[in-house]
C-alpha positions in Angstrom: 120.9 150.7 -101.0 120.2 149.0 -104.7 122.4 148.9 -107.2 121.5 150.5 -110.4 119.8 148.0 -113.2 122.7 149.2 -115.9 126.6 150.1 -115.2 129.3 151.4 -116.4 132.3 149.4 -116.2 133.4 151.0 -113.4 130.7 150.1 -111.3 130.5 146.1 -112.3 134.2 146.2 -111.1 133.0 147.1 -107.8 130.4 145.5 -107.6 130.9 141.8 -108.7 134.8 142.0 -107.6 136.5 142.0 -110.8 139.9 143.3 -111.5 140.3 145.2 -114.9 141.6 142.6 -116.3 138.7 139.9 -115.5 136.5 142.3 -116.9 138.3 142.3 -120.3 138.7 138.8 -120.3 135.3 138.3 -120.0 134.4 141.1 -122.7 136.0 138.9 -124.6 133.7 135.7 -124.6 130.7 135.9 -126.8 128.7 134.6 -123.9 129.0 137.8 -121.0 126.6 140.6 -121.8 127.1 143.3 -124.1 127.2 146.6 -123.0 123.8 149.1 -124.7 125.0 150.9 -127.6 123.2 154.1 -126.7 123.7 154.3 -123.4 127.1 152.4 -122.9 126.4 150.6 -120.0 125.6 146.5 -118.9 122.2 145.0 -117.4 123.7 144.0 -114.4 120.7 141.4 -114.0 121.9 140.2 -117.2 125.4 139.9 -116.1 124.3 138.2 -112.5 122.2 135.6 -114.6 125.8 135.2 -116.9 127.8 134.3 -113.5 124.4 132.2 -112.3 124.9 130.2 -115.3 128.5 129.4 -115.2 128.6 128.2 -111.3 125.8 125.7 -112.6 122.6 127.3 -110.9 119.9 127.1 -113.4 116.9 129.5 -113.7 114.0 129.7 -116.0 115.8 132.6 -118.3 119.1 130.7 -118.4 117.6 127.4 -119.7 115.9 129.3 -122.7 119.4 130.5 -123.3 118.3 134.1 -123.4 121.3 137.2 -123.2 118.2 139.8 -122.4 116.8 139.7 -119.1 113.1 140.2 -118.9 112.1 143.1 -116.3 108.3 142.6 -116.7 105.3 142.8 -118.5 105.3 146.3 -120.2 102.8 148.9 -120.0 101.7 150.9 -122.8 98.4 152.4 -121.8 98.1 155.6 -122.5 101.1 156.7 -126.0 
């Protein structure tokens, strides 16, 4: 089973391990990813890339210093 792209706080508890008190700690850097204003819920690629980048394991997005995680080339054939 996958885990879905965006959770709710809930879910990123369970599923990176943090107690409710790690997770407000790290709300509180400017550096974790922000949770979607419309929807209320955090990339969870975004926040895998955030814990990538502070055990010291580089990848293409985290050296361009990006907090949005790209998902592909988009495909607007057809609106």
């Amino acid at each position: 089973m996958t885990s879905p792209r965006f959770m709710n706080d809930t879910q990123l508890k369970e599923h990176f391990g943090l107690s409710d008190r790690a997770l407000t700690r790290l709300r509180a850097t400017h550096l974790f990813p922000r949770k979607d204003g419309l929807i209320g819920k955090t990339d969870s690629r975004a926040v895998h890339f955030f814990f990538d980048r502070r055990i010291g394991l580089d990848s293409d997005s985290s050296r361009d210093n990006f907090v949005a995680v790209n998902d592909g080339k988009e495909n607007f054939d057809g609106i």
